[in-house]
N, C-alpha and C positions, 0 to 999 in steps of 0.2 A: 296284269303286268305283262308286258310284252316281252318276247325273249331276246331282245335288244338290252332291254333293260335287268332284268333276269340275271343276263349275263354279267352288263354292268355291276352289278349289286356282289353278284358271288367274288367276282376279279377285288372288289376292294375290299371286301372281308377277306380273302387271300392274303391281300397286302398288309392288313391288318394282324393276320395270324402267325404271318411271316415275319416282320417286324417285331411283335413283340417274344415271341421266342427267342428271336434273334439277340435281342435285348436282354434277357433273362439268359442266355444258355451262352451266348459268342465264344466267351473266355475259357468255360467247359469243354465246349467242340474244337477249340483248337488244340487245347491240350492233349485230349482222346477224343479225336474221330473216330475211332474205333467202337466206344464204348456208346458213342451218340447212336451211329447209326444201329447199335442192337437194341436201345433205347427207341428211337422213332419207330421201327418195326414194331416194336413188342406195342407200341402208341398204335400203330397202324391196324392193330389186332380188330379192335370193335369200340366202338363209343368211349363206353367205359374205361376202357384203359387209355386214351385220350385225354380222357378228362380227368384221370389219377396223373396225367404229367405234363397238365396245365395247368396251373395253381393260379400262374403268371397271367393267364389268360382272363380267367374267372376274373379275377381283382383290378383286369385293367376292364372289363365289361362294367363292374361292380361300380367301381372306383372313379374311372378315368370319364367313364361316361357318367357319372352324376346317376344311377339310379336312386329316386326318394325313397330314404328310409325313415317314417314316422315314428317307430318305435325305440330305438340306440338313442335316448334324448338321455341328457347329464350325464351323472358317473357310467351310468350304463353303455356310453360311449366309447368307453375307455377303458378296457378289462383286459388283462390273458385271454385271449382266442389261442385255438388250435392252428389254425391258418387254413388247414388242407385234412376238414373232415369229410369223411367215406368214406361209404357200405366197409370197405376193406381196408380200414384204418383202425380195427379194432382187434384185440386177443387176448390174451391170456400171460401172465409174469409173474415171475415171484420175488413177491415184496420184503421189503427188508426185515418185515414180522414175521417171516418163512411160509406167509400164506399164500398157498393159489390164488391169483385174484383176475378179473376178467375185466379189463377196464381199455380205452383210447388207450393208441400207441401211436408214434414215429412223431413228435415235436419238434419235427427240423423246421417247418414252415409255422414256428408258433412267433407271437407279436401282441403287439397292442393294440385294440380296436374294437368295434361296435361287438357286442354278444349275438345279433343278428348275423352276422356274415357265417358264422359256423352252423346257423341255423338254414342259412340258405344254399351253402356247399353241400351239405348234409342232402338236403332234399334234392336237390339237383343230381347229384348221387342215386339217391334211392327211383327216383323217375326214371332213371337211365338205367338201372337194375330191371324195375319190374317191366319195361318195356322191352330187354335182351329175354326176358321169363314170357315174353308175351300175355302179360297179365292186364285185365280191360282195366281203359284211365279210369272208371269208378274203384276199382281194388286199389291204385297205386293212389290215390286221393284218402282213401281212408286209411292205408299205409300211411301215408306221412302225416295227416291229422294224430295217428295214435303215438307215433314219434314225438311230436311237437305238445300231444298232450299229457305223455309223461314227463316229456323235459320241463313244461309251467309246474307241472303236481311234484317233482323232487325239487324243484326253486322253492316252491312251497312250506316242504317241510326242512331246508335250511333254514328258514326265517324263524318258523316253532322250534326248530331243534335248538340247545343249548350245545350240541357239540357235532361240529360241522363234517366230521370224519369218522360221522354212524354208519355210514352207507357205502357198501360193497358188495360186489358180484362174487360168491365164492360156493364153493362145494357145496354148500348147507342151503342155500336160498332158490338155487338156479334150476331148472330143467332142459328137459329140449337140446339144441344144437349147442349153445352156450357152456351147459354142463360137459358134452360130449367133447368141447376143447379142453375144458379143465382137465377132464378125466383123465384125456391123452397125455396132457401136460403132466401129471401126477404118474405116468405112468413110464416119463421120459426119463434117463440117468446118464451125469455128467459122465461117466467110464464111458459111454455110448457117443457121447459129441466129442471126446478126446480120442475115443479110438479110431472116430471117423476121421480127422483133423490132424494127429499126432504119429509118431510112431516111436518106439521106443532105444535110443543112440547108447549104448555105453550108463544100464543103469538108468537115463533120464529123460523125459520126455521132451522132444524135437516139434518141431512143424514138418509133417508130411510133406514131400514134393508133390506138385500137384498144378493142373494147367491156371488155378486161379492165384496161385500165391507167385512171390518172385523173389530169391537171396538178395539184400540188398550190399552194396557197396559200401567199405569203411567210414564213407564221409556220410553217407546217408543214416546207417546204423547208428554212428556216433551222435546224429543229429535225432534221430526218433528217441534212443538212451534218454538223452539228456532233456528230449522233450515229456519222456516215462518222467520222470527224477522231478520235474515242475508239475507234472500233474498228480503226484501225490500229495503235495500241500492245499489240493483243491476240494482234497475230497472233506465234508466235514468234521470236524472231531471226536464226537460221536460215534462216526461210522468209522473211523479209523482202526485198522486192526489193531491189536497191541503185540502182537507177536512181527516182529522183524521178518521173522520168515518169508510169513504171507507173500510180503512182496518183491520175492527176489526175481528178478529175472531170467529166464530160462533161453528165452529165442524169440527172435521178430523175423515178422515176414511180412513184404509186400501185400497187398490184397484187391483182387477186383472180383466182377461177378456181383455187384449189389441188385436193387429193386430200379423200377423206372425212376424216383425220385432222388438216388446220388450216383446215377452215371456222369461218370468224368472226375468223379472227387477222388483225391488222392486218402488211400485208406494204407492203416498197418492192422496187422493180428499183433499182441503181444502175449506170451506166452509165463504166467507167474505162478511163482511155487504152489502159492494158496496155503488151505488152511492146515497141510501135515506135509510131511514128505512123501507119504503114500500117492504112489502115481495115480490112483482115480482121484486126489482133492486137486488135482493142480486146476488153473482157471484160465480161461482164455479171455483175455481183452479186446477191445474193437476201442482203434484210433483213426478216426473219421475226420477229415475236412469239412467244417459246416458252411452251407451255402447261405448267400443273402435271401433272407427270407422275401417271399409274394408279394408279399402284404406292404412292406417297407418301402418297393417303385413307386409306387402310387398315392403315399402319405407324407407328411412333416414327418421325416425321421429324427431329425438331429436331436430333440432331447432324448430321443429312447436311445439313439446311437455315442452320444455322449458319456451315458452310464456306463457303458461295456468295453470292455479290453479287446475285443472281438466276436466275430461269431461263433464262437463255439463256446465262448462266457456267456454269450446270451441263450444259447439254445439249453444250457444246464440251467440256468437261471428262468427259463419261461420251462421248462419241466418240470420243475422243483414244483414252481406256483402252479402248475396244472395238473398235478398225479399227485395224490397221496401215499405215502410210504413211498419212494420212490429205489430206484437198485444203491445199493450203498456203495456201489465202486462208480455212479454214475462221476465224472470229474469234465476239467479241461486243459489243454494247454496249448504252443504252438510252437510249427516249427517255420521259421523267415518271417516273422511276424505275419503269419497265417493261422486261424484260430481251428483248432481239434476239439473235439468231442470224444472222452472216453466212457467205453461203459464195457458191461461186462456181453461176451457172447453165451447166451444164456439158453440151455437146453431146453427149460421149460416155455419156451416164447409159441403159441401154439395161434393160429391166425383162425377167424371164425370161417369156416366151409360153408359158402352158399350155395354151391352147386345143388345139395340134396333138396333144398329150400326152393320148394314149388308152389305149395299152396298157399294163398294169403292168409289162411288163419294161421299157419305154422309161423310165416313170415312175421306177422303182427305179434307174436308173443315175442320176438325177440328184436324187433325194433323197439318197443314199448322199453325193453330195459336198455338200449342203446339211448334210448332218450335221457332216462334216467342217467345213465354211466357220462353225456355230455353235460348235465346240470353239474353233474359232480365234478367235474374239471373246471367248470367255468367259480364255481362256488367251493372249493376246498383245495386243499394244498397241502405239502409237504410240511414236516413240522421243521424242517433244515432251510426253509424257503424265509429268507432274511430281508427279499426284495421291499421296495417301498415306492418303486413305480406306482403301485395299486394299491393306495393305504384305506380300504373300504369295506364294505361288508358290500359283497357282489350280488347276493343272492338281491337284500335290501334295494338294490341299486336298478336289477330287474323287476322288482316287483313294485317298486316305483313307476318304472318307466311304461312298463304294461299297465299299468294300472285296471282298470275295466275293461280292456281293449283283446281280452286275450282270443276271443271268437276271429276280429278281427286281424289277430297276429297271423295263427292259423290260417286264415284263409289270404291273406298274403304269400306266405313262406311257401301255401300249397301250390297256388296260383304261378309264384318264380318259378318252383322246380320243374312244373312241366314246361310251361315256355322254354325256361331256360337249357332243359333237356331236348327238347326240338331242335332249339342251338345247335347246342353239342353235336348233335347228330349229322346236322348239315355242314359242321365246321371239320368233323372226322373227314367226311368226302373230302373238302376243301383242303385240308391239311394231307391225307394221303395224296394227291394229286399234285401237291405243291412239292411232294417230297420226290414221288417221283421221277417228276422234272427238274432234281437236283435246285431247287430254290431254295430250302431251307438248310443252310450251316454246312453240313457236310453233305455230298451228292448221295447217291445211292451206287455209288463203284465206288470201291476199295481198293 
């Protein structure tokens, strides 16, 4: 290729990457430019973080461009996906059964679609991992075959199993890095994230002043209240406390400072008595603005979008169907007909550390249950999960669709990740460069 054309080639992937961020982020970046451009930097870091805050990009590659996928044939076409799995999409919670449990977290970009696509984010992920580890493409190939060949073998054993919510990552089963989050997590105490967060006013506990929160204004205050007050009817019955207490109200605060994936969304803390009056039960809430999912630019939305009051009803309702046991305070509500996401801010949320994770055989023992821990999302569910978007037995619907083909799945999904991670890599350049040049949304001056 000559570098006439070289150039050509790189200039309309540009436009391409530019364009579609643009598309996905416009309304966010005008709102807080501020929060974007610490977003693009923190993008700007390395590959990887790149491609944790292009969700938008993957799905218009995926999607927009028609890559064949032989395997998503029938109902397997059409399941709860995560939207936006990887390496650093996974940790530690505790579930409404009071157990540690080690499973997929953050279900903003969850949706309807092929059970492949989470197979292929995934890998595409892990490629881009073990190449920032500098580990030879024979290690990161057999990485992601032992990924993809625990995720076919726990599909497997929901089909034998009689009861599709056997299977958990918790204290008793796990070793290695995995365990070593639990541990932490089991070692965390709410007095500890309230002391950090709170301070104590006249007897009761306050939101600490602090550069990430903001006092809101009467009209605003009255409007998160009243948006508190509608998302108590969301939460299920079940999980509903019966003590009045629980949910009184204490103090709201503004909130920014999130991950790459909700810079720009209007967030609150809410601050509720919980379960005594003793100052270490109180609880802290997280009221989130949920973003239009990835996945949804580039498909027939309207009957998914039909079902739902908004996004932040859909993002409780594809958690519910993707995590078992799910947080009992998980809810929704909205304020200007804008949909929230409530859930609890939870001290035990503990993320898996790859840093220490050098060797491919350490690495392999715990992709092998990452695989695992995705079958289970894609195949079990919340017993609160009411939905009938997906009235099917999933696991079924996979092993249908693979049928004999699983060698061949494999060495498809292997085959995406490293190209697709090549991508990645050339599109970081392409994107730090764009950014540079103030082309993408907001400039790089402030």
């Amino acid at each position: 290729m000559s570098d006439s054309s070289k150039a050509s080639g790189q200039q309309a992937r540009t436009d391409v990457i530019v364009s579609v961020l643009d598309d996905a982020f416009a309304p966010l970046m005008k709102a807080d430019p501020t929060a974007f451009r610490a977003k693009f930097r923190t993008m700007a870091r390395d590959p990887h973080a790149f491609y944790r805050g292009t969700a938008c990009l993957f799905f218009h590659d995926v999607l927009a461009e028609g890559i064949d996928d032989p395997f998503a044939t029938g109902d397997a076409a059409r399941i709860w996906v995560h939207g936006d799995l990887h390496v650093e999409n996974f940790g530690t919670y505790l579930n409404s059964d009071g157990r540690l449990v080690f499973d997929v977290n953050d279900f903003d970009e969850a949706y309807l679609g092929r059970f492949t696509w989470d197979l292929l984010r995934f890998a595409g992920s892990l490629a881009l991992m073990g190449w920032q580890k500098a580990l030879p493409e024979g290690d990161v190939t057999a990485l992601t075959e032992s990924y993809l060949r625990a995720y076919l073998d726990q599909v497997r054993d929901y089909v034998e199993s009689d009861d599709d919510n056997d299977f958990s990552l918790h204290l008793d089963n796990t070793d290695g890095p995995i365990r070593d989050a639990l541990v932490t997590a089991r070692q965390r105490r709410r007095a500890d994230l309230l002391d950090a967060n709170t301070a104590e006013v006249d007897g009761v506990r306050r939101f600490a002043d602090h550069p990430s929160v903001r006092r809101l204004g009467v009209t605003e205050q009255a409007d998160v209240v009243a948006a508190f007050q509608a998302y108590l009817d969301t939460i299920p019955p079940r999980r509903r406390s019966d003590r009045d207490l629980f949910y009184e109200l204490r103090d709201v605060v503004g909130k920014s400072g999130f991950g790459i994936g909700s810079a720009g969304l209007p967030a609150y803390n809410l601050l509720v008595e919980g379960y005594s009056q003793a100052l270490d039960n109180d609880v802290v809430l997280s009221m989130k603005q949920a973003n239009v999912p990835a996945i949804s630019r580039f498909v027939d939305a309207k009957e998914v979008d039909r079902y739902f009051d908004h996004e932040g009803h859909r993002t409780v309702v594809s958690q519910r169907a993707l995590q078992v046991h799910t947080d009992p305070l998980l809810g929704h509500t909205e304020i200007g007909g804008v949909g929230y996401v409530v859930s609890e801010v939870s001290p035990y949320e503990v993320d898996l550390d790859w840093t220490s994770l050098t060797e491919p055989s350490d690495i392999e023992q715990v992709v092998a249950l990452l695989g695992r821990a995705t079958a289970k999302i894609h195949c079990a569910s919340d017993e609160d999960s009411t939905e009938d978007l997906v009235d099917l037995q999933v696991e079924e619907a996979i092993t249908e669709a693979v049928g004999d083909r699983e060698d061949e799945l494999v060495a498809w999904v292997v085959e995406f990740g490293a190209s697709y991670a090549a991508q990645v890599r050339d599109d970081h350049a392409l994107f730090v460069g764009a950014f540079r040049e103030g082309r993408i949304g907001v400039t790089a001056t402030a």
